[in-house]
N, C-alpha and C positions, 0 to 999 in steps of 0.2 A: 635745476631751476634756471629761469632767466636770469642775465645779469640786467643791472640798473639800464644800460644802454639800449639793451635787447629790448626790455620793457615797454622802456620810451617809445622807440622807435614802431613797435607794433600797436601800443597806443595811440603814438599818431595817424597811424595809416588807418585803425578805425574810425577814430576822431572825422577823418578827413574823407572814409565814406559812408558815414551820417553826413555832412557837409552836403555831398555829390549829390544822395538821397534827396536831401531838403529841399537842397535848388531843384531837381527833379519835380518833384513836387508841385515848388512854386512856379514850374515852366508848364507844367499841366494840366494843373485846376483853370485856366481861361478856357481850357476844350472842354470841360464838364467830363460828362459819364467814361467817356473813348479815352481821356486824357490820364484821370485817376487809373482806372483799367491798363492802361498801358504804364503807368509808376507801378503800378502794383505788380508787373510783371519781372521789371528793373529789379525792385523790393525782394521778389523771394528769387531772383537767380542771387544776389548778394548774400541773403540772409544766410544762409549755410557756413559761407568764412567771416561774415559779421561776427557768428555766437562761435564761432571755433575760434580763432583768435581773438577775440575780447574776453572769453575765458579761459584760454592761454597768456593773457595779461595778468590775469588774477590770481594766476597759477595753478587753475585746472584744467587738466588733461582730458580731453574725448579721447578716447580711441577710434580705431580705424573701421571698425563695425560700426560705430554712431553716425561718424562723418559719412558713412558709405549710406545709411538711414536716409539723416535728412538731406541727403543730397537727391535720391530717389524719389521722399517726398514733395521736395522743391521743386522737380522736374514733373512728376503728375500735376500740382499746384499750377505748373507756368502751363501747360500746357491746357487746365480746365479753364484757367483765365484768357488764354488765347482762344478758346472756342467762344467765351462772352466778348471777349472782345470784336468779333469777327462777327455776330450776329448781331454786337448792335452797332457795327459800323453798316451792316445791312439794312438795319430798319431805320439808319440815319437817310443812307440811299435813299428807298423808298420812299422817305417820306420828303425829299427835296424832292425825288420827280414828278410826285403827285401834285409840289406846290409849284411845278417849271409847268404843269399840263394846263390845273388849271389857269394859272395868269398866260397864257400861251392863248387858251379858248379863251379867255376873256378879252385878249388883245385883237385876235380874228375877227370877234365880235361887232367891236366899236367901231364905227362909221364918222369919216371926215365931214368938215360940213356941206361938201359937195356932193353927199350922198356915196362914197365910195369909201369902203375897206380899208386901213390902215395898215402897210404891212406890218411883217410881226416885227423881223430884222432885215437889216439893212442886207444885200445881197453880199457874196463875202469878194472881200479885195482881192485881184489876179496880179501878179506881177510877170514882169518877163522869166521866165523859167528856162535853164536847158535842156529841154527834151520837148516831143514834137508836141504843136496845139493837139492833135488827134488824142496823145497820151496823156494830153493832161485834161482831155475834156471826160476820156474815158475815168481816169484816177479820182476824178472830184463827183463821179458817178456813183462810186463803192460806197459814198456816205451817205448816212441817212440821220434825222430825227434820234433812232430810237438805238443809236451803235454812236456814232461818233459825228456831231455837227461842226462842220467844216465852216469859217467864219473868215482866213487869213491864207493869203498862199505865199510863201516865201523862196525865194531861191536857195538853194543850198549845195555846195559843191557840184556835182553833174545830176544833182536830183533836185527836191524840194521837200519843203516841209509845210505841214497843214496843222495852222493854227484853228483851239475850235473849243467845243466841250466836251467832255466825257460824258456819255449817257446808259453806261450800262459796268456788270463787271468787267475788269482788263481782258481774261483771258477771253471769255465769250464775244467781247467785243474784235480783240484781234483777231479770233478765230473767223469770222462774218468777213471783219476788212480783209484780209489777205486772201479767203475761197474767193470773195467776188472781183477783188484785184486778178486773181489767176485765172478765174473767168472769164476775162475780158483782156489783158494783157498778157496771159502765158507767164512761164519764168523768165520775163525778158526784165522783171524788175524784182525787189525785196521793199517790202512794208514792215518796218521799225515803228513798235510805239513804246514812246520815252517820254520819261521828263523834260523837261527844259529847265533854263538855269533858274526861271521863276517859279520851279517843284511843279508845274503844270503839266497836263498831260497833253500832248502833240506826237503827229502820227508823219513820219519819216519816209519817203520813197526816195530807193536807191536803183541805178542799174545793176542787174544782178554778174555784172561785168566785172565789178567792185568787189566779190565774192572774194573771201581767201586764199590766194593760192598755194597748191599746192608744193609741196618738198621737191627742192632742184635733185638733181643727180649729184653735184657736187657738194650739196649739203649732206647728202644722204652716203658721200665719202665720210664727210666729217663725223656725222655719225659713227659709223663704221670704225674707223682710228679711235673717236673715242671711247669706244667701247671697249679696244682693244687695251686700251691706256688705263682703263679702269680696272680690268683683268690683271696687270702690273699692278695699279698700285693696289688691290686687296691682297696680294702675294707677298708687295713691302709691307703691306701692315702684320699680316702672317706671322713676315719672317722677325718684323721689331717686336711681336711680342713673344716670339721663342727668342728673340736674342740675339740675332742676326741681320746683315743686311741683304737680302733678296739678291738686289743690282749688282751686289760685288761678287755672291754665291750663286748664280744662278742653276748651278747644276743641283743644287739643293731644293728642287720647287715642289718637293715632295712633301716635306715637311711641312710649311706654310700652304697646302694646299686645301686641308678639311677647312681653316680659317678663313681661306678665300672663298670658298665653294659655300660656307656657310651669309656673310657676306653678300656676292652674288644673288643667292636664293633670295635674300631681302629684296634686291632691289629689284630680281624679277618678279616677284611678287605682289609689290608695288606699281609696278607698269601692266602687270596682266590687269590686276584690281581695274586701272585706269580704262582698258582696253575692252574689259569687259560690258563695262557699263557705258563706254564708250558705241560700243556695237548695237547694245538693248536700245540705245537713243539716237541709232541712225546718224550718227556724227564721226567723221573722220581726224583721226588722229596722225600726227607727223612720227617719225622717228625718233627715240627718246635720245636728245645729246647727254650723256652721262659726263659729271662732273669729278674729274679721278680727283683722289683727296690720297695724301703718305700717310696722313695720321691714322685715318678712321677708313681708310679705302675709297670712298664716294661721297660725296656729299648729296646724291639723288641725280637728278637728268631735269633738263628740260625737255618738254614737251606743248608742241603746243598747238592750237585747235587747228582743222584745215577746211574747216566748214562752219556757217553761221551757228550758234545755239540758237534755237527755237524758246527758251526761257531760262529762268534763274536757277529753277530747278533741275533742269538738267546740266547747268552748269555746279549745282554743289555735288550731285549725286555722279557724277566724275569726276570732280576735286577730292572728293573725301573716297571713292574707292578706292586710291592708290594709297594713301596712309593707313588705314584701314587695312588693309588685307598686305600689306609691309610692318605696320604694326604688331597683327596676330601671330606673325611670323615668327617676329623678332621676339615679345614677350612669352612665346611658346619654347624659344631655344632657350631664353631666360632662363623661366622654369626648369625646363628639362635639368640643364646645367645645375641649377641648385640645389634639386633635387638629388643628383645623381654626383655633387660635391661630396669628397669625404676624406679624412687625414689619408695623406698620398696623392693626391691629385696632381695634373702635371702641373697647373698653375697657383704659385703663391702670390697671393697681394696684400699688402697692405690693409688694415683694418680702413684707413681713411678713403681705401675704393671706393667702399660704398656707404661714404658721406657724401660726392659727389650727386647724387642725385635724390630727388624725395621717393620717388617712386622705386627704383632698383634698393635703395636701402631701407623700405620699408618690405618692401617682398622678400630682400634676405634676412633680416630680423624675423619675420614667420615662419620661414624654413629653417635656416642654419641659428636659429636658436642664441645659444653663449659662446658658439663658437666665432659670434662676432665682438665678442670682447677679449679678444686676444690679439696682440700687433700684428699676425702674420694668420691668412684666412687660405686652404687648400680651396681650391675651387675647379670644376669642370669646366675645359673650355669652349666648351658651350655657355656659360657662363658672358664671357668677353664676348663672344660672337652676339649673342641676344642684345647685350648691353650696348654692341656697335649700332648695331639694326633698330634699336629704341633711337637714339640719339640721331641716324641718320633720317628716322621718319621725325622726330621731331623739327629739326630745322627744315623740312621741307614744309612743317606744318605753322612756321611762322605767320602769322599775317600782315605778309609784304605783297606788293606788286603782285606777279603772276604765279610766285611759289603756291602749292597745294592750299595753303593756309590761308592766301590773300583773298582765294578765288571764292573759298568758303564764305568770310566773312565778306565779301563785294555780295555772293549768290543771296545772303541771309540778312547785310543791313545795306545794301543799296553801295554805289560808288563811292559818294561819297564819305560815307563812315570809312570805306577801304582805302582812301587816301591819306587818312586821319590815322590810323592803325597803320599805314605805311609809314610815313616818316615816323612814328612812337618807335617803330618797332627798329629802323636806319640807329635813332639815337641812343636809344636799349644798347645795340649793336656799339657802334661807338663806345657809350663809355664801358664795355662788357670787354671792350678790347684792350684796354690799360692791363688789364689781368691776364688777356687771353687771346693770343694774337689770331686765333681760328677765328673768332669773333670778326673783328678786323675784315682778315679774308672772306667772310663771306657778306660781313656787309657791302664791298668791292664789287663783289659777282651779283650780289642783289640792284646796285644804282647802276652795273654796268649793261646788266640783261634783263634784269627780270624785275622791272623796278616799275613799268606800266600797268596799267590794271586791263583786265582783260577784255576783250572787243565785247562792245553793249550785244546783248542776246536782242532777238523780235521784237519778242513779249516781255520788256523791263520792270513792266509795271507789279506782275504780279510775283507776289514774295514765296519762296518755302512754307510748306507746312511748317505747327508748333513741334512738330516730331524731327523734321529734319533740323529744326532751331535747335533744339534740347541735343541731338547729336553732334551737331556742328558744336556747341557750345562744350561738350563734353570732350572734345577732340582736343580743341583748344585747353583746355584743362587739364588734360594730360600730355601736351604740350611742357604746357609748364612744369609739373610735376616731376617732366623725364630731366629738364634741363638744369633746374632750379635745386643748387645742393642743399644740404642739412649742413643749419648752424651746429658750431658744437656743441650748444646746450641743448637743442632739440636732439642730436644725433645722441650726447648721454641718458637724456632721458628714453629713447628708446633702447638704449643697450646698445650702441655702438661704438665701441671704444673702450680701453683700459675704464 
């Protein structure tokens, strides 16, 4: 059972998302139908640890087949309320442009008292621009009526920006603006449509000069070294968990080598994922910088785009390849390893191993049975390898700045939310480091590298599918899961421990 403190504590946190709920709510009901519709999406991704830990307040137990239940049905739920959602944010469309057409014909209509025509709008404001009048008389061509009406021209670093309205969906509309832009101006330029800071939609012309460049030679040294650095330290970690130290033994690299090779495999794993999906969407990728880590081998690589994304979606569906298929990797050697755990094994741990994680110590509670209520657990090391390769796709799956995680949650709620989840996730880190100085360390390499969000794609406008939501969202779940240990009373209550 929980103690009085535990109790509290998990009681407040329900307490406090009903709270979240409410305000939700009451920030929604001014939008009508769309508003409720999109709380109610909020509503059942929560509901599932709402009723798991509000009945773990009371002292009852779900098990892991219920939780696994309505988590599946929570996730068909979000997903049938995102198709309502989404059709009747269409027939809201719809029914403004029908009422933009006719007050439009009606304004064509009316006659001054000199007998002439009243225009509809005002012709839209030019301002001095850098790039040639020819380019900008061609650029203010591409719009129309029935795509994007261009009302406002702006200067903007060596481009412009065209203030205006949205007259159509995002994707069909960019698709129209950028054929007939390269129609007429070649790839001598890039069209971005984005928000602005007033949530508006406004359409972006850059020289496609401005494009990202590609990986120097001397990066692609750096590269290189560090790759090689990483290869050491999975050989130190190797050799600290047989018991040695690698650096001081190295004629011993024999030993620590199925640990590093295993290791390794994660992280190639995790960069093929990236590469793959990388290729299917015609986007170029740099050289992965690998981050050597003594403790766990790596802590992942940088990588990062060397070409525009064309939209959001293909920015998630790159982001989560490489967790994803580093993931299966890793949870596969898990397995294996537990499975193939048995008195004798070369590795003993600790019964309190696997309280360190929710997820690694609920999978060996299915397999190894009672043999985890004994101080000292035989385990295959395959075992430790799987368990490294879960935790190292986890921290890459934070949602900070440019880590795998950030880029999800930027591809699936917009920029903004991803700046918001950036600093939560810096201060997580922080006080995570009193405990745990890796914590520390990587929030460092996170403010020092990877702390930006990543370059706006084309097409900002338009969001992931509810399929890629519910994935993303699942990612990030077991995110947590991997990172997030078992209290003691949850960990007796499952059988972990004397």
């Amino acid at each position: 059972m929980f103690t009085a403190s535990e109790t509290s504590v998990i009681s407040l946190v329900v307490l406090a998302a009903f709270g979240i709920l409410a305000w939700g709510f009451y920030r929604a009901r001014p939008f009508g139908k769309l508003g409720i519709l999109a709380w109610l999406q909020s509503v059942v991704l929560i509901a599932p640890w709402l009723l798991f830990f509000g009945l773990f307040a009371v002292g009852i137990y779900i098990n892991l087949v219920g939780v696994l239940f309505f988590l599946v049905a929570s996730t068909v739920v979000y997903i049938w309320l995102g198709n309502r959602l989404r059709a009747a944010d269409q027939d809201a469309v719809l029914r403004s442009r029908a009422t933009e057409r006719i007050i439009n014909s009606t304004q064509e209509t009316e006659e001054a008292p000199n007998g002439k025509t009243q225009p509809v709008e005002a012709p839209p404001k030019i301002e001095l621009v850098p790039i040639p009048d020819e380019d900008l008389s061609a650029m203010r061509g591409i719009f129309g009526i029935d795509t994007f009406f261009a009302t406002e021209t702006i200067p903007y670093q060596e481009g412009v920006i065209f203030k205006g309205n949205l007259r159509g969906e995002p994707d069909k509309v960019y698709e129209r603006l950028s054929t007939n832009l390269q129609a007429q101006l070649g790839d001598r330029y890039r069209l971005f449509l984005v928000e602005n800071l007033d949530g508006k939609p406004v359409v972006i012309v850059l020289p496609s000069r401005n494009d990202i460049r590609p990986t120097t030679l001397s990066q692609k040294v750096l590269a290189a070294i560090l790759f090689i650095t990483t290869i050491a330290t999975s050989l130190e970690t190797g050799g600290l968990l047989l018991g040695f130290d690698f650096f001081t033994a190295p004629e011993r690299f024999l030993e620590p080598l199925p640990i590093a090779a295993g290791i390794l495999a994660v992280l190639a794993a995790h960069e093929i994922g990236h590469r793959l999906l990388a290729r299917r969407h015609q986007v170029r990728l740099s050289p992965p910088f690998f981050l050597p880590a003594l403790q766990i081998g790596a802590f992942g690589a940088i990588t990062r785009f060397e070409s525009v994304l064309p939209n959001r979606k293909v920015l998630f569906d790159v982001a989560i390849a490489g967790p994803a298929a580093g993931g299966i990797v890793s949870l596969l050697l898990l397995l294996v390893g537990l499975v193939l755990s048995h008195s004798g094994s070369l590795f003993q741990v600790p019964t309190e191993f696997f309280q360190g994680s929710i997820l690694v110590g609920t999978l060996a509670r299915v397999i190894l049975g009672s043999a985890l209520q004994q101080p000292i657990v035989d385990v295959n090391p395959l075992t430790v390898v799987g368990w490294l390769g879960l935790v190292i796709t986890a921290i890459n799956l934070m949602p900070a700045g440019q880590l795998d995680g950030g880029r999800i949650v930027q591809a699936i709620y917009g920029r903004k939310t991803a700046r918001r989840t950036t600093l939560a996730t810096l201060i997580v880190l922080a006080i995570a480091s009193l405990a745990n100085p890796l914590a520390l360390y990587w929030a460092i390499m996170i403010v020092f590298l990877q702390r930006d969000l990543e370059r706006p794609s084309l097409n900002e406008l338009t969001e992931p599918d509810d399929a890629r939501a519910a994935l993303g969202l699942l990612a990030l779940f077991l995110m947590v899961a991997t990172l997030l240990p078992l209290t003691p009373a949850l960990a007796g209550r499952l059988g972990i421990g004397g």
